[in-house]
C-alpha angles and dihedrals in degrees: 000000000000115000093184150004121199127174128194137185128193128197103228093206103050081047097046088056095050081049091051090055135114083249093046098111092046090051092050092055099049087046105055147012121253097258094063093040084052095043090045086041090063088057124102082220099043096165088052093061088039086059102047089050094053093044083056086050090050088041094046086045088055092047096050085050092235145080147164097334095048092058103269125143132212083234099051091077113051121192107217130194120218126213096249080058097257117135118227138186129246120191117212132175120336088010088055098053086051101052088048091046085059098039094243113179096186156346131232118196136189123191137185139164133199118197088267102029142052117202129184127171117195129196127197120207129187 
């Protein structure tokens, strides 16, 4: 049964500049875990990974029906790549709690990037 579906789309551009900033490093590090800095970092378009992994955070933060306020933190969700290429969701900390509170079983997850935009759907199952 889903328990959630949440979408998210990220400007590139507006996001490559915050990356370009004197507090780019430091917002790299709030915003993900070093597995997925290490795995973006290899790409030749780094800012463009970064982007669609923060857009899956925002999407996994709408299907679970919460967010920062709530508690939630960009590093609670972690978007993984598997060897055969596939990405994959794991759930830390607050975002755990939450998905337990609301007996998910697992997430599915979908993302895509232009040049200009970042796009992730997320979808929660119990």
């Amino acid at each position: 049964m889903i328990v959630g579906i949440g979408v998210d789309l990220v400007d590139i551009d507006k996001f490559r500049d915050r990356l370009a900033g004197d507090t780019g490093e430091e917002l790299i590090a709030e915003l993900f875990l070093p597995d997925e800095s290490a795995y973006a970092q290899t790409q030749v378009r780094s800012w463009e990974n970064f982007a669609a992994r923060l857009a899956a955070k925002e999407a996994a933060f709408k299907a679970l029906g919460a967010g920062l306020s709530q508690g939630l933190r960009w590093r609670d969700v972690e978007v993984r790549r598997e060897e055969s290429g596939a990405v994959s969701l794991a759930l830390h900390g607050k975002a755990r709690e939450l998905a337990a509170e609301k007996n998910v079983k697992g997430c599915k997850v979908s993302l895509s990037h232009s040049r200009s935009m970042a796009i992730a759907v997320v979808v929660v199952e119990s």
